[in-house]
C-alpha positions, -999 to +999 in steps of 0.1 A: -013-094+214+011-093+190+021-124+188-010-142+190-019-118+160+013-133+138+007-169+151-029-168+143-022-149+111+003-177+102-017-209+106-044-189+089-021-185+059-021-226+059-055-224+054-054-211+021-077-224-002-097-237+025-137-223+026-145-208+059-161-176+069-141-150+077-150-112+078-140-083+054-101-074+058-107-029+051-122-003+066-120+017+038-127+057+040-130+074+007-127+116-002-138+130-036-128+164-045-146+174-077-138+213-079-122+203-112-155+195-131-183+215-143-213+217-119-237+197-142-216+163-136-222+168-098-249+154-092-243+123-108-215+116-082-238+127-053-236+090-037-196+079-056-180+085-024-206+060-004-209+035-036-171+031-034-167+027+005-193+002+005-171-018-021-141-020-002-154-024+033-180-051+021-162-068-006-144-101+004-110-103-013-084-130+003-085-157+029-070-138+057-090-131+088-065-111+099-078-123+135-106-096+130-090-067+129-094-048+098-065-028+077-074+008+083-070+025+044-080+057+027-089+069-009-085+103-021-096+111-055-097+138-075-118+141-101-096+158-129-124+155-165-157+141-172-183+137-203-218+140-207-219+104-207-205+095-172-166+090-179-145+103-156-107+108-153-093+105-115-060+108-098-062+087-066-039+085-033-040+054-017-031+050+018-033+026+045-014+019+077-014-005+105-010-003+144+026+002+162+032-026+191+047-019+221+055-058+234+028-078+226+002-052+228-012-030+203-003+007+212-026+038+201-003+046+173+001+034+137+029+035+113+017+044+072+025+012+054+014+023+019+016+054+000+005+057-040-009+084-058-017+070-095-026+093-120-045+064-144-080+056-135-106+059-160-141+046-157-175+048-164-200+056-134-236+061-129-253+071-096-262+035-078-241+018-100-239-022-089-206-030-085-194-069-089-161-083-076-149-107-103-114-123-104-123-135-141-138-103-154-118-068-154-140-040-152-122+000-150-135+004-117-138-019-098-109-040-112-084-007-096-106-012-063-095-046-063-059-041-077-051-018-043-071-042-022-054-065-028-019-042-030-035-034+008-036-067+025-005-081+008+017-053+023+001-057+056+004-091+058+042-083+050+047-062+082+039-096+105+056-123+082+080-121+057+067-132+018+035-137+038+016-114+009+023-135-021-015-147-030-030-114-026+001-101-048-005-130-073-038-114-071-032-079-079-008-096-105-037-112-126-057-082-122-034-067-142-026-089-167-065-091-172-064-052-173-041-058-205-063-075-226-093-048-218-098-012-234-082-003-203-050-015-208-032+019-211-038+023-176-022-007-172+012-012-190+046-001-178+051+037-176+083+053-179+067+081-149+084+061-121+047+048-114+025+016-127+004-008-116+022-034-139+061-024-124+054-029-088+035-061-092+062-071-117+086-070-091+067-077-059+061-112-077+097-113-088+124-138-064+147-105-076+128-084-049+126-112-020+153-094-007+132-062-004+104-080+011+124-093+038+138-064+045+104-049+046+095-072+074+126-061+092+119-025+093+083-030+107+086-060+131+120-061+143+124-024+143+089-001+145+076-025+167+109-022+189+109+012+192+093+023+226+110-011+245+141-015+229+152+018+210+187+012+200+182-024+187+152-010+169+167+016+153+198-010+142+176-030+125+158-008+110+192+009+093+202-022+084+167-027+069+171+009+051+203+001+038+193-032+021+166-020+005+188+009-008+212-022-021+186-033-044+183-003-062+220+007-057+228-031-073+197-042-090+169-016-107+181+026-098+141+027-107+130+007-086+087+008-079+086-009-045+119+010-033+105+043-046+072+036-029+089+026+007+107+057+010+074+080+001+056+062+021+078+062+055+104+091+048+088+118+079+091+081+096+129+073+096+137+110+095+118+112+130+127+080+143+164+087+139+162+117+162+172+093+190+203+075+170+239+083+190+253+090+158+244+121+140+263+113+110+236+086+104+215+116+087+238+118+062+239+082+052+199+084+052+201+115+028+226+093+003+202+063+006+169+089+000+183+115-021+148+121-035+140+134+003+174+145+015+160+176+025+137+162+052+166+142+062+189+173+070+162+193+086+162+167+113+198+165+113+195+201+128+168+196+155 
């Protein structure tokens, strides 16, 4: 039940810092596409796919139990160059999502919380390869496994209590500040492409962006989550959720990270959602608060 979910999740949270056993928090699927490199390289990624699941789904990276339920994710990566001596060039999508409520129970649907592509991995990989998880040690790959791990559970955390995600984004935060003292760190360092690992944990950790945290909560709890029992409420909060995270970047930062990545990730979302709104008109106010998708906006206007 819901609720049981956020109140276990919470005292959880208290726990902190506190050794128990808990489970793994992903279940991880990952895709390779590879027609971009010659067939000789092949064969060394024969079991990459496999090698990089069992990472993530086996790998323990926060304190959360998540009352044993695991954050259902996806990697897809394509492999875009590689040399004769197993370094590869990748562009990676990172998804993951969470279940819908309807009440207090879990429905059969889930809403996409996260949404990345990221055009900077570079690593190093041999067939078997061991792969350690070290908060004091960056390594190219595995230190991006764990930088959208821990990207992952923060946001999901987020959905169920407000600034709930802070240690895992502290997390990612010192991945990434570790990531800048390695050969890696071009990967790493603010990019001007409206994407970077370093400018959305800049802000996530920022008090700037609580407001956008908050407001993240709003949209999923008090308005997803409201959706089947209590549409119009639902979809009031959720505008008003829209429009304050639209504020910050209106008032604050017009590039944003974490506002660009909200609106990629749950555009189709609030497009859909807003077929059942009284007021057509509110289409137009979504297209001026997500210009980048306004036409996905006005093509449900129509419908």
């Amino acid at each position: 039940m819901k609720k049981v979910k956020v109140a276990i999740l919470f005292f959880i949270l208290l726990l902190i810092g506190t050794p128990f056993l808990v489970s793994q928090e992903l279940n991880c699927s990952v895709t390779i596409h590879t027609e971009s490199i010659q067939s000789a390289q092949l064969g060394y990624l024969r079991s990459f796919s496999q090698d990089i699941e069992r990472y993530m789904n086996n790998t323990r990276f926060s304190s959360e139990d998540l009352d044993g339920e695991k954050i259902q994710c996806s990697l897809d990566i394509s492999f875009t160059t590689a040399t004769s001596d197993n370094r590869y060039q990748v562009q990676a999508v990172v998804l993951s999502q969470r279940p819908i409520y309807i009440g207090n129970d879990k429905s059969d649907r889930s809403t996409l919380v996260l949404r990345i592509m990221d055009n900077s991995w570079n690593f190093t990989y041999t067939p078997n390869q061991r792969m350690n998880h070290d908060e004091m040690v960056f390594d190219p790959l595995t230190g991006f496994l764990d930088f959208y791990a821990y990207l992952i559970i923060g946001y999901d955390l987020e959905t169920y209590i407000p600034m709930s995600g802070s240690p895992c984004f502290q997390k990612a935060l010192n991945t990434v500040q570790l990531a800048a003292n390695s050969a890696a760190a071009k990967d790493w360092q603010q990019s001007s492409s409206g994407y970077s690992k370093f400018g959305i944990t800049d802000e996530l950790s920022s008090v700037k962006y609580n407001a956008f945290r908050t407001a993240f909560n709003n949209y999923h709890f008090d308005g997803i989550d409201l959706l089947t029992t209590e549409k119009q409420k639902a979809l009031g909060n959720m505008l008003t959720a829209i429009a304050s995270i639209n504020d910050i970047r209106t008032r604050q930062n017009s590039s944003s990270v974490v506002v660009k990545q909200f609106f990629d990730a749950k555009y189709r979302e609030i497009a859909e959602a807003f077929q059942a709104y009284p007021d057509r008109s509110v289409y137009e106010t979504l297209s001026n608060y997500d210009q980048e998708h306004r036409s996905t906006y006005q093509e449900w206007k129509t419908k």
